[in-house]
C-alpha positions in Angstrom: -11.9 -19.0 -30.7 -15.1 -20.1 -28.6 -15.6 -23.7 -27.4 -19.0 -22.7 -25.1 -20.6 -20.3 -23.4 -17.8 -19.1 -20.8 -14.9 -22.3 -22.0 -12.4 -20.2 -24.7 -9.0 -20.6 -25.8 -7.6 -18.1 -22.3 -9.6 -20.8 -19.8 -9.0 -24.1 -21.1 -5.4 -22.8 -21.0 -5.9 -21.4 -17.7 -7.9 -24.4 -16.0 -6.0 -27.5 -17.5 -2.7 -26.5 -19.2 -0.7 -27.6 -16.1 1.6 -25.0 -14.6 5.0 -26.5 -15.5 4.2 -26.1 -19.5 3.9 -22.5 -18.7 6.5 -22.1 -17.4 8.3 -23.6 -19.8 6.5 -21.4 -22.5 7.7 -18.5 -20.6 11.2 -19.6 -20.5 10.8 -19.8 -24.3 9.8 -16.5 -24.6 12.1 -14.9 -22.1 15.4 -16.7 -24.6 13.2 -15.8 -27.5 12.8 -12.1 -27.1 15.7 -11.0 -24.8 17.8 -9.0 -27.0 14.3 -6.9 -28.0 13.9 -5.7 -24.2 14.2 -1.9 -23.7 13.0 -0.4 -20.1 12.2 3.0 -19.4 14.9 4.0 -18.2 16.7 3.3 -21.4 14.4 5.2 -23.6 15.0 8.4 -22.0 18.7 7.5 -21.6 18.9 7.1 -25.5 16.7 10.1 -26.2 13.6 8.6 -27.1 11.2 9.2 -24.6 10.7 12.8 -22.5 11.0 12.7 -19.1 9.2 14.4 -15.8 9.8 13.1 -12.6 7.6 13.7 -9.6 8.5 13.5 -5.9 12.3 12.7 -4.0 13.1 9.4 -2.6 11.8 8.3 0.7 12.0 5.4 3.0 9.7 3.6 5.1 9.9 0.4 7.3 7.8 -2.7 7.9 7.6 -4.6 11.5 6.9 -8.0 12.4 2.8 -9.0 12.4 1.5 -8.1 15.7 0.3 -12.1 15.6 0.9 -15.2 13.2 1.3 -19.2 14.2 3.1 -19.9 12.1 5.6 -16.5 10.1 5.4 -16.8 6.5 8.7 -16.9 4.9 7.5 -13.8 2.3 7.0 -11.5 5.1 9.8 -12.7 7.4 12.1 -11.6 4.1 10.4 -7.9 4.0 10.9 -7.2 7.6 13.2 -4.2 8.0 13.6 -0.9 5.7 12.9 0.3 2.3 13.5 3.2 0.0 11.7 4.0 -3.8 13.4 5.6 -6.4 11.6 8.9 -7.0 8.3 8.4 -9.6 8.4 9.7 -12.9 6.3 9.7 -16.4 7.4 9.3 -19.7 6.3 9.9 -23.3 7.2 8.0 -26.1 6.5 8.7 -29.7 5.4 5.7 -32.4 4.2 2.9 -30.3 2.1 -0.1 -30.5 -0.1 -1.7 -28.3 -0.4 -5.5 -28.6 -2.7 -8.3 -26.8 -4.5 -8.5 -23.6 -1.5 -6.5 -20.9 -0.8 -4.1 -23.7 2.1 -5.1 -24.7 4.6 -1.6 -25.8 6.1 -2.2 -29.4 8.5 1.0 -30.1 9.5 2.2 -33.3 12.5 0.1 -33.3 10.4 -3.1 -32.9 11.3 -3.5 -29.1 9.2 -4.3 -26.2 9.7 -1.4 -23.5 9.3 -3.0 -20.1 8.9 -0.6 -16.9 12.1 -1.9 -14.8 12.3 0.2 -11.7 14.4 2.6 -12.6 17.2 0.2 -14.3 18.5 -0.6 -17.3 16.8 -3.5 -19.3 18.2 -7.1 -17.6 17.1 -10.8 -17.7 14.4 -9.3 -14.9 12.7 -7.3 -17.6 12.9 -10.4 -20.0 11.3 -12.3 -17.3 8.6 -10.1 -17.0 7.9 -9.8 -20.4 7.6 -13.3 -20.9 4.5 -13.7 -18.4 2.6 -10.7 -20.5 3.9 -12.7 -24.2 1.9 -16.1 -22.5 -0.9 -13.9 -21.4 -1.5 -12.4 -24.9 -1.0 -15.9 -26.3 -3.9 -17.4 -24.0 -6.0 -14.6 -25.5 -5.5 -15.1 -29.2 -2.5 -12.7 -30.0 0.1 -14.0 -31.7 1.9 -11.6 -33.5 4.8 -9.6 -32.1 6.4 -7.5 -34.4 5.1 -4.1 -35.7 2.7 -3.7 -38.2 0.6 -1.1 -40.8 -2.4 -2.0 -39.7 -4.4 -1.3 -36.2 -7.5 -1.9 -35.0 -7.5 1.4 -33.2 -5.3 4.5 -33.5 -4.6 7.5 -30.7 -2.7 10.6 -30.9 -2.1 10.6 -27.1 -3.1 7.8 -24.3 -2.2 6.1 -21.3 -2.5 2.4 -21.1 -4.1 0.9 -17.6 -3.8 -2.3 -18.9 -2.2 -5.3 -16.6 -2.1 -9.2 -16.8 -4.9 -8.7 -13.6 -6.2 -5.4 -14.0 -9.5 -6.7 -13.9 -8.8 -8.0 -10.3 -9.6 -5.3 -8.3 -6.7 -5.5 -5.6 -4.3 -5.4 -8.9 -6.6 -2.7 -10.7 -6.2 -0.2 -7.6 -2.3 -0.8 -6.5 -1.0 -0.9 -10.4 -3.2 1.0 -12.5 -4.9 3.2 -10.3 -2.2 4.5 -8.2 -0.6 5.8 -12.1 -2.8 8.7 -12.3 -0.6 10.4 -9.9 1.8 10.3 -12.6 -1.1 11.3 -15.1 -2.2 13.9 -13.1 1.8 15.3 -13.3 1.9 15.0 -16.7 -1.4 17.5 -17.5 -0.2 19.6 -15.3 3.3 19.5 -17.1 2.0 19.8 -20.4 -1.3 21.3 -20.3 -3.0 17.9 -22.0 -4.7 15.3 -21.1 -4.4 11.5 -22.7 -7.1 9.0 -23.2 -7.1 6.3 -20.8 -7.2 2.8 -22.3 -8.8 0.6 -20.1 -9.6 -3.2 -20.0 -12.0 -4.7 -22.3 -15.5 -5.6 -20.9 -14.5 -4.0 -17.4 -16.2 -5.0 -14.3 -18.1 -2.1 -12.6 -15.2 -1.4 -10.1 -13.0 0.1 -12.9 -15.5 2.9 -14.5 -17.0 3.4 -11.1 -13.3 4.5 -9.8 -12.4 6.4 -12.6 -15.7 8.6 -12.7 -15.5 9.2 -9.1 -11.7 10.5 -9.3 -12.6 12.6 -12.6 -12.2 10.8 -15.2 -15.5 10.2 -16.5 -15.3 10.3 -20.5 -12.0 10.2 -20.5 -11.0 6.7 -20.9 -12.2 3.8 -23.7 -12.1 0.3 -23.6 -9.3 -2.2 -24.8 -10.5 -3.6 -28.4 -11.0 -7.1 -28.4 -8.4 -7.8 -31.3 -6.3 -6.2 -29.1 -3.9 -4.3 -31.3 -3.6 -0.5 -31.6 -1.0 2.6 -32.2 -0.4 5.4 -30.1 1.8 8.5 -31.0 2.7 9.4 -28.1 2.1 7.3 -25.7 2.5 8.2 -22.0 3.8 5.7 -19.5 3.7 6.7 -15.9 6.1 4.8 -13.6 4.4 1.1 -11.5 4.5 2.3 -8.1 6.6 0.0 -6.7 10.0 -0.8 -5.6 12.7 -3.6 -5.1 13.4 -4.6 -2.0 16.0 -4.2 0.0 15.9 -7.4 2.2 14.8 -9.6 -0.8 14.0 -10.7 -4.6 11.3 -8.8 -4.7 9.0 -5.8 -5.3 6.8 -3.8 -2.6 3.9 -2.2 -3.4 4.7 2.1 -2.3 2.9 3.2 0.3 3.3 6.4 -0.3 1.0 6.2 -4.3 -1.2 4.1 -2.1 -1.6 7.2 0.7 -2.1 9.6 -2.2 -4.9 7.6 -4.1 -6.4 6.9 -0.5 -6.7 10.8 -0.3 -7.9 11.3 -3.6 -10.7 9.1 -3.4 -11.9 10.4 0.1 -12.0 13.7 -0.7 -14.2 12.9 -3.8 -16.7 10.6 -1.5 -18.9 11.9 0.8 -20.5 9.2 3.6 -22.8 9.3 5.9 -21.7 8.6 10.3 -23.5 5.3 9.5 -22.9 4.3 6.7 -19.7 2.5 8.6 -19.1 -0.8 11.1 -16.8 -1.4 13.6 -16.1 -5.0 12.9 -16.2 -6.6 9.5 -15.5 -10.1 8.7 -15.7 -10.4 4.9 -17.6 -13.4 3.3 -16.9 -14.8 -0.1 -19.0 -18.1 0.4 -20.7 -16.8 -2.3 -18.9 -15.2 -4.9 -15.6 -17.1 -5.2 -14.6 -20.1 -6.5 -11.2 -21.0 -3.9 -10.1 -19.9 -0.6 -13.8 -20.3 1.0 -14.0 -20.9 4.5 -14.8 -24.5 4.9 -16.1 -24.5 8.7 -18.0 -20.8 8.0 -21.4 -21.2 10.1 -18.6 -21.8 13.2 -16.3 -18.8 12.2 -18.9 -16.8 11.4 -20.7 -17.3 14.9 -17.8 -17.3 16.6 -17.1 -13.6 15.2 -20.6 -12.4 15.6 -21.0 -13.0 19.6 -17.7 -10.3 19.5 -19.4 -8.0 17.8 -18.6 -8.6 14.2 -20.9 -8.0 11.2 -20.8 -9.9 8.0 -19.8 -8.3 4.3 -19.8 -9.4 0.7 -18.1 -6.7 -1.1 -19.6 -7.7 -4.2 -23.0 -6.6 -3.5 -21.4 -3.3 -2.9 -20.6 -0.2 -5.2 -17.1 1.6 -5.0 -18.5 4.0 -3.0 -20.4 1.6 -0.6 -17.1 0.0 0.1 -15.4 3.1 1.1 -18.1 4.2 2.9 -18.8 0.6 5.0 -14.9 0.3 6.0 -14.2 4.4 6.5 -14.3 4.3 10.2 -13.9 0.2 10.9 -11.9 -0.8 13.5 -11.0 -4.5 12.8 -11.5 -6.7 9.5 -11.1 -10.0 9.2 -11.0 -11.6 5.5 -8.7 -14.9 4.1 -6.4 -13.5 1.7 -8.1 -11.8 -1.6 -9.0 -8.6 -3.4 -11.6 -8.0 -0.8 -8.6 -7.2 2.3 -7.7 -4.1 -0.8 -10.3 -2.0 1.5 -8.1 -2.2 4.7 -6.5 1.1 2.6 -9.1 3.1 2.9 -9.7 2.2 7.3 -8.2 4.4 9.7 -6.5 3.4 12.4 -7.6 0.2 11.8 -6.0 -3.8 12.6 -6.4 -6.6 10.3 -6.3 -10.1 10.8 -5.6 -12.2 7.0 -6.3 -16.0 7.1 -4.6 -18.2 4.3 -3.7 -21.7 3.6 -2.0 -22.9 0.7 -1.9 -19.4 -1.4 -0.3 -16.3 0.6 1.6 -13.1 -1.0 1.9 -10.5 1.6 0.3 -7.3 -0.7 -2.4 -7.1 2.4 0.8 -7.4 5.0 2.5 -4.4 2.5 -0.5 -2.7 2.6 -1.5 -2.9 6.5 2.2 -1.7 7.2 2.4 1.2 5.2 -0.5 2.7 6.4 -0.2 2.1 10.2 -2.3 -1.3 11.0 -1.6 -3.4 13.1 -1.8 -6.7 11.0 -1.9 -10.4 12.1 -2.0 -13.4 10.1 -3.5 -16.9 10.9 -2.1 -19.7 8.4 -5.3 -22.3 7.9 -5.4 -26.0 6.9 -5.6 -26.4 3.6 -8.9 -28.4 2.1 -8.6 -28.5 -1.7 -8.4 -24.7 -2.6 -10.2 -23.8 0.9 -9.2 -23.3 3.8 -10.4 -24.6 7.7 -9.7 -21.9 10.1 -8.9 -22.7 13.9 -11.9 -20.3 16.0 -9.3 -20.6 18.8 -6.1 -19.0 17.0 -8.6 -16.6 15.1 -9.8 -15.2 18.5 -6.5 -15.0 20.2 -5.3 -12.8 16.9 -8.4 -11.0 17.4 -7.3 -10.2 21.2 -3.6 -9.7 20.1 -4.4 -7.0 17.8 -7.1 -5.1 20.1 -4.7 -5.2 22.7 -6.7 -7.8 25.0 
């Protein structure tokens, strides 16, 4: 259904419908389809799905910020040490896709849910319940299994997620899967077709046909309903914490795609900066700097240079930040490139929105990371030039 040029059904749902009635349609849901839950782990439990596992478990710890004003509560409860569950890949035989996130029907009607490595629980029925309101903003209403599809595979991989068009989401839950992709052709000898999203931005063919994959992957159709034979379902690369609530994203699927993408991307010596303070004054909607032409001076007289990763290709990215010493950015998809730095520190500035993925990020892969907390204006932010320079000190040792 189309009400204008870019209003539809998803965005007057997204803009206006207040938060609290989604919730409480997600609560609905999450009563509503409970008992219909299966994970992964029950599917090759019961004998349903086959099973290759990749890699042991291994542990890894996260320190406090080298500087913050003020701690965030979500990072002081993921201070201390972690361990994932080994990764695996599945395969699963009669399944159908449905909506937007790709929704996994099995032959028994059920939705499979990845779930860590548990057995399905009210967790799993929570989670479902945020991709059942997400298909529903997009038109999908039916869930139950059908004769008819708008598109049929004998063999595919779905890297479809509520956000995998946002590219911090699209690299740390869909890309990090082709590890267990790659496992799978090499224990089976074949290779599935990767389903992506429909209508993807740039960032999502560009990666794929930089890490091989070019001609091996077809978009989402916009009815958004399909069947897969057997359908192959590599584990999310993450784990629960062990200090709270929570999942972390795993370093160690982050290290390997880091690797995999530098050693198919070749840059030039000066094709990098040293400092990067990353702008999105122009290309986002919320958590703009509100004081900017003071930040951004302020940053410039110690030696920082200013970025817009939008006006940059995949490659350009990697090849800007390869050999950066310091970034500054306020929290968004555009702090996702501190994963390709080396050796690098980086200072996030937030407000009213913070989720520590660029504090998960920064730890497992060495940084030294400080965090600033801003005053909130609206959905921007006003950043103190005093706190932001003494982070900038703290972190380069000054």
């Amino acid at each position: 259904m189309k009400f204008g040029a870019d209003l539809t059904l998803r965005s007057i749902a997204e803009r206006y419908a207040p938060e609290q009635s989604k919730n409480i349609a997600r609560r609905i849901c999450q009563n509503l389809f409970a008992d219909r839950v299966v994970s992964y782990r029950d599917l090759v439990d019961q004998g349903r799905a086959r099973y290759w596992r990749f890699g042991d478990r291994r542990s890894f710890t996260f320190e406090e910020p080298t500087f913050y004003n003020e701690l965030p509560p979500e990072i002081e409860a993921l201070i201390g040490s972690h361990e994932r569950h080994p990764p695996f890949v599945i395969e699963v035989l009669d399944v159908e896709l449905v909506g937007y996130p790709g929704i996994k029907l099995t032959s028994s009607n059920e939705f499979a849910v990845y779930n860590y490595w548990q057995s399905a629980n009210e967790r799993s029925s929570q989670e479902l319940s945020y991709d059942i309101v997400e298909a529903l903003s997009y038109g999908t209403w039916k869930f139950s299994r059908s004769n008819t599809h708008d598109v049929s595979y004998d063999l595919a991989v779905p890297l479809l997620k509520r956000w995998g068009t946002n590219y911090s989401h699209w690299t740390e839950e869909c890309l990090t899967q082709l590890e267990g992709i790659e496992h799978y052709i090499r224990e089976t000898g074949e290779e599935p077709v990767l389903i992506i999203p429909p209508n993807p931005p740039s960032f999502v063919t560009d990666s794929l046909d930089l890490l091989g994959y070019e001609g091996q992957y077809v978009e989402w159709g916009e009815n958004y309903r399909g069947h897969v034979d057997r359908l192959v379902l590599p584990s999310v690369r993450r784990c629960l914490s062990d200090t709270s609530d929570d999942y972390l994203r795993e370093p160690f699927a982050l290290e390997w795609l880091r690797d995999q993408v530098w050693s198919k991307t070749d840059c030039k010596q000066t094709d990098s900066t040293s400092k990067i303070l990353v702008s999105r004054e122009k290309d986002a909607d919320t958590r703009r700097i509100v004081n900017w032409e003071e930040v951004e001076s302020a940053l410039h007289e110690r030696g920082f240079c200013t970025v817009s990763f939008s006006n940059l290709t995949f490659r350009e990215q990697k090849c800007l930040v390869k050999d950066a010493d310091l970034i500054v950015a306020t929290h968004g998809a555009g702090l996702t490139e501190l994963m390709y730095m080396e050796d690098a520190a980086i200072i996030e500035l937030f407000a009213s929105h913070f989720v520590p993925v660029y504090y998960e990020m920064s730890e497992g892969f060495g940084h030294d990371y400080a965090c600033v907390e801003c005053e909130a204006v609206d959905e921007h932010l006003h950043v103190n030039v005093d706190e932001l320079l003494t982070a900038i000190d703290a972190v380069q040792g000054e």
